[in-house]
KOLVO-502480 format. One record per residue (C-alpha): residue number from 1; residue in three letters; x, y, z. Coordinates in steps of 0.05 Angstrom, whole numbers, plus 5000, padded with zeros to 4 digits. Layout:
# residues N
[NUM, 'ala', [X, Y, Z]]
...
This chain:
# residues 200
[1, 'unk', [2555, 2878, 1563]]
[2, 'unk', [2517, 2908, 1619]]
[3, 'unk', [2555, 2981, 1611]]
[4, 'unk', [2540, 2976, 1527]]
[5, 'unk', [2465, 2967, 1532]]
[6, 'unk', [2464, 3020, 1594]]
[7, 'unk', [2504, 3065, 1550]]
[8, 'unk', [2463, 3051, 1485]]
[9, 'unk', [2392, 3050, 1518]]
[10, 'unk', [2403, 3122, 1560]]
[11, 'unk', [2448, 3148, 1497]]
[12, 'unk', [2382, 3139, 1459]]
[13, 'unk', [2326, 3159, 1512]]
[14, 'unk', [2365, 3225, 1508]]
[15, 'unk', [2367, 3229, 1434]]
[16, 'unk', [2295, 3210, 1429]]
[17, 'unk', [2273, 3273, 1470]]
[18, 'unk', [2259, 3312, 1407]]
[19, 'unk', [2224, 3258, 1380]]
[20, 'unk', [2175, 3249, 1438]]
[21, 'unk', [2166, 3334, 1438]]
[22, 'unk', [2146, 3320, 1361]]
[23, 'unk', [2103, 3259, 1377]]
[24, 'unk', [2067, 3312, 1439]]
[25, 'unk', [2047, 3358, 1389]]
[26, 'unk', [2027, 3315, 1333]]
[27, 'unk', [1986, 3264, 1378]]
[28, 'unk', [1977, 3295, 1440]]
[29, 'unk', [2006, 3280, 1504]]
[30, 'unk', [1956, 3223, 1529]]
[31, 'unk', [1963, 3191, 1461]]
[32, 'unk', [2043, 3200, 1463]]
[33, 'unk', [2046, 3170, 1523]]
[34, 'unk', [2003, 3108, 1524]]
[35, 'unk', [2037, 3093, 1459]]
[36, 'unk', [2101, 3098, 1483]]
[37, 'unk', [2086, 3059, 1543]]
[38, 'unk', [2053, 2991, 1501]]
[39, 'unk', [2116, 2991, 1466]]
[40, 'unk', [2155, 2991, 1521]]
[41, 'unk', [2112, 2932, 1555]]
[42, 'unk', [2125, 2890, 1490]]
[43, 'unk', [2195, 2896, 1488]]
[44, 'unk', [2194, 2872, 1556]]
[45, 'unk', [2163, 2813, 1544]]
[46, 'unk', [2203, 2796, 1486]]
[47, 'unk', [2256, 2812, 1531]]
[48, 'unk', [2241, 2761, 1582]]
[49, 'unk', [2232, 2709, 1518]]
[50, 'unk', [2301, 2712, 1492]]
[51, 'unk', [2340, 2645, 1507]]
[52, 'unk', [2411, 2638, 1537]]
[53, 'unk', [2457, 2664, 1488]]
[54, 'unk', [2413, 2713, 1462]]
[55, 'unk', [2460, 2776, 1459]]
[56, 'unk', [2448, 2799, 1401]]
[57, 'unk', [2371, 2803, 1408]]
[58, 'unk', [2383, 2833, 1473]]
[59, 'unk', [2418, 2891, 1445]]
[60, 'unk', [2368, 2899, 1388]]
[61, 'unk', [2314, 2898, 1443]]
[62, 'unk', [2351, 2951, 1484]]
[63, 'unk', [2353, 3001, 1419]]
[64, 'unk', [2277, 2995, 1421]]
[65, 'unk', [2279, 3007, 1500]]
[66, 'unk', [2316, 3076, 1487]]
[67, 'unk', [2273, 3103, 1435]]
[68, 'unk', [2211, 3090, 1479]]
[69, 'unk', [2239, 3101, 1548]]
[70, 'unk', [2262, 3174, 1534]]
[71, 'unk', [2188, 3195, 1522]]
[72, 'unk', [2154, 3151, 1581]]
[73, 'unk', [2200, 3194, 1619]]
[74, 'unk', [2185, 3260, 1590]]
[75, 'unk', [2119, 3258, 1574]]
[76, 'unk', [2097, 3254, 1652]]
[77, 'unk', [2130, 3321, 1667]]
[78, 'unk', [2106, 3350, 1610]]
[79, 'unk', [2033, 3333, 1630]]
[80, 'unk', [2046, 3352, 1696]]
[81, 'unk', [2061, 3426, 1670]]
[82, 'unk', [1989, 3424, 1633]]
[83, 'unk', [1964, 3402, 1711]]
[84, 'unk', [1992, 3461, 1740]]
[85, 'unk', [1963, 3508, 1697]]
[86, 'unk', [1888, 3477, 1707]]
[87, 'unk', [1911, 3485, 1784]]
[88, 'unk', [1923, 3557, 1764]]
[89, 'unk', [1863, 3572, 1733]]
[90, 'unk', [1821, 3541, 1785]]
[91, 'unk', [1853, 3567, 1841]]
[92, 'unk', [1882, 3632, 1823]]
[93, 'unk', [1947, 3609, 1857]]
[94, 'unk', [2013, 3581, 1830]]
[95, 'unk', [2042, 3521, 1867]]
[96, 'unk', [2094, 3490, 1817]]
[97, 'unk', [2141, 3475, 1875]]
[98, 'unk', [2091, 3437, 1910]]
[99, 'unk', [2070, 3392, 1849]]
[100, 'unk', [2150, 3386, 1827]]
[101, 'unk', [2160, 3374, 1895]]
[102, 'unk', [2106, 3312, 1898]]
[103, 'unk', [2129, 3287, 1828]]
[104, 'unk', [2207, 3286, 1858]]
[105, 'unk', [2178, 3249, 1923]]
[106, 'unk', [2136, 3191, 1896]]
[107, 'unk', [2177, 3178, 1836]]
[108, 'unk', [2235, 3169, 1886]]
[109, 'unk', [2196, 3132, 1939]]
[110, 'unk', [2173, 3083, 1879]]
[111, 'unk', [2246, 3067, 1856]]
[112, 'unk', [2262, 3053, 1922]]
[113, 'unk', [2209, 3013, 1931]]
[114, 'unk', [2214, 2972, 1871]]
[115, 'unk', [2288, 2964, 1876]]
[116, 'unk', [2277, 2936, 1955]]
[117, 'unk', [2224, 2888, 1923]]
[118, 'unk', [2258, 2865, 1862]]
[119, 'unk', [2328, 2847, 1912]]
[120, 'unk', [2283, 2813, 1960]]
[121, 'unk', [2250, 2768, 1907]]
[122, 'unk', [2321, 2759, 1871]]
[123, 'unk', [2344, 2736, 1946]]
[124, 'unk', [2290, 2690, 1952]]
[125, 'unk', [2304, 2655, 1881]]
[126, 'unk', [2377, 2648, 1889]]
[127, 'unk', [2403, 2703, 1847]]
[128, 'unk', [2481, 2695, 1855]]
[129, 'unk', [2514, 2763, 1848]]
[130, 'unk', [2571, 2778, 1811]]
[131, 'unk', [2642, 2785, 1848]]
[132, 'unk', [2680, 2838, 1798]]
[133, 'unk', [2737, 2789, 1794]]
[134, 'unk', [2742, 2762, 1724]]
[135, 'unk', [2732, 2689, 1741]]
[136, 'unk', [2689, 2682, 1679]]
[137, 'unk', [2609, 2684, 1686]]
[138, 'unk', [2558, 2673, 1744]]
[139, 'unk', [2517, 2617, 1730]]
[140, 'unk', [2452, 2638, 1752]]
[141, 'unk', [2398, 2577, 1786]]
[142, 'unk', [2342, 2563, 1748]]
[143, 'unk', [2300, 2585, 1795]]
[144, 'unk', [2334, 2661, 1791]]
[145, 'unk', [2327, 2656, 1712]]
[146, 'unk', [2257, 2643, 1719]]
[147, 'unk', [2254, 2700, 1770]]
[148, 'unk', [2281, 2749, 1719]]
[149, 'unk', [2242, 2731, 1675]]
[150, 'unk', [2174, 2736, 1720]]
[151, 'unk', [2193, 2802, 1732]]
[152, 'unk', [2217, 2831, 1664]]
[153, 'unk', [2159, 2799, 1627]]
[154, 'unk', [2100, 2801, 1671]]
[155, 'unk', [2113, 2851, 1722]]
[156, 'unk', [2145, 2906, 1689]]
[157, 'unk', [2084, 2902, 1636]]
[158, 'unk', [2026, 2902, 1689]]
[159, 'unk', [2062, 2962, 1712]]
[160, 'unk', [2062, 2996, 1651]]
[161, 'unk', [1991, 2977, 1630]]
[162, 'unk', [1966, 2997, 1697]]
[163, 'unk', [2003, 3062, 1674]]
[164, 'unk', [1972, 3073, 1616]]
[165, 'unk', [1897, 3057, 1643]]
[166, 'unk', [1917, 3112, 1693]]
[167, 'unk', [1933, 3162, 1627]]
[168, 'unk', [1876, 3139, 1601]]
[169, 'unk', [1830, 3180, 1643]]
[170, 'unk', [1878, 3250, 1637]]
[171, 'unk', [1820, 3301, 1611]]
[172, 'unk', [1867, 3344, 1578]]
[173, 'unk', [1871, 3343, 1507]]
[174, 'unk', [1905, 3386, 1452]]
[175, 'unk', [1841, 3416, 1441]]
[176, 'unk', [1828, 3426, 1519]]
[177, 'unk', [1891, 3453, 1537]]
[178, 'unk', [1896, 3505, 1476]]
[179, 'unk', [1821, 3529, 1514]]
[180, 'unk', [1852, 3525, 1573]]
[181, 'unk', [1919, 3559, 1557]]
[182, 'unk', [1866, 3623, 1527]]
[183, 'unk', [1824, 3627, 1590]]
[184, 'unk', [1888, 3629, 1639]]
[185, 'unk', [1908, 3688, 1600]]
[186, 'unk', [1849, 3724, 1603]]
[187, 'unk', [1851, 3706, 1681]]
[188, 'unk', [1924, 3730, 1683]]
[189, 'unk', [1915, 3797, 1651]]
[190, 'unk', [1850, 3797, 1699]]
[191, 'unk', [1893, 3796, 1749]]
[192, 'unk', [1951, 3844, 1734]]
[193, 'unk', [1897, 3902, 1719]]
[194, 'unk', [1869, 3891, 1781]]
[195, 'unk', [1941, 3904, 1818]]
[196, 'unk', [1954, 3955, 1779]]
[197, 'unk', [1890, 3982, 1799]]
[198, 'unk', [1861, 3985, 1726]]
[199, 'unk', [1798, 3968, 1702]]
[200, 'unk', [1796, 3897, 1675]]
């Protein structure tokens, strides 16, 4: 069960790339993103809401996940790009390495962090974990059910809403960053005339 809703929500994230692109353009990337994200916090709490035995919702749940999870993930890079080139045009410089290079960093230094916190608080409620001998299913304490779903449908959520107030204040809009995209090409050819020792 685990492998079929990994399979079907990363199967989907990646077929839901040209989706998100579409959604970028139509709505903007702020817009695209927030969006995205409040789904995504829903689904988690109905997530955490579905009783024992609930396989079937889980899997329905997880389609859901994949559709919006491939365009939380893409969206940040994309605005990231848009970052860069207000960098560019304030600086005169081009340092995509260094923000790729930040992006890579934190992103990976928040996994870990949240996957060290999540196993600590799984260790605390009693979480038994599986052997990989088929000797039928762990039964799980209460206490470890109610952990999972503490973190699933409250945690996860504040994180994504906390997210999305972050978005909230990106200044770039579709209308911005079409101004922005003219003036760093002015500045560019600006630029190349003055190496080439022309006259801007």
């Amino acid at each position: 069960m685990d492998s079929l809703i990994l399979a079907l929500i990363m199967g989907l994230a990646l077929l839901s790339m040209p989706v998100a692109v579409h959604l970028m353009h139509r709505f903007g990337k702020r817009t695209t993103f927030i969006g995205c994200t409040a789904v995504w916090a829903i689904d988690c709490i109905l997530l955490s809401l579905i009783p024992a035995g609930g396989q079937n919702w889980v899997l329905l749940l997880a389609v859901l996940t994949g559709l919006v999870y491939g365009a939380s993930s893409a969206v940040p890079w994309a605005m990231l790009a848009d970052v860069m080139e207000q960098d560019e045009l304030n600086s005169g410089k081009r340092r995509e390495g260094s923000y790729a290079g930040y992006m890579v960093f934190f992103r990976k230094l928040a996994s870990a962090l949240a996957i060290f916190l999540v196993g600590q608080a799984l260790a605390l409620s009693g979480f038994q974990e599986g052997t990989g001998i088929a000797t039928g299913p762990v039964v799980q304490p209460a206490s470890a059910v109610f952990t999972l779903r503490l973190l699933i449908g409250v945690v996860a959520p504040v994180g994504m809403t906390l997210a999305a107030l972050v978005a909230l204040r990106y200044p770039l809009t579709r209308v911005s960053h079409i101004a922005l995209r003219s003036q760093l090409a002015v500045q560019r050819a600006a630029i190349m005339a003055e190496r080439n020792g022309e006259q801007p």
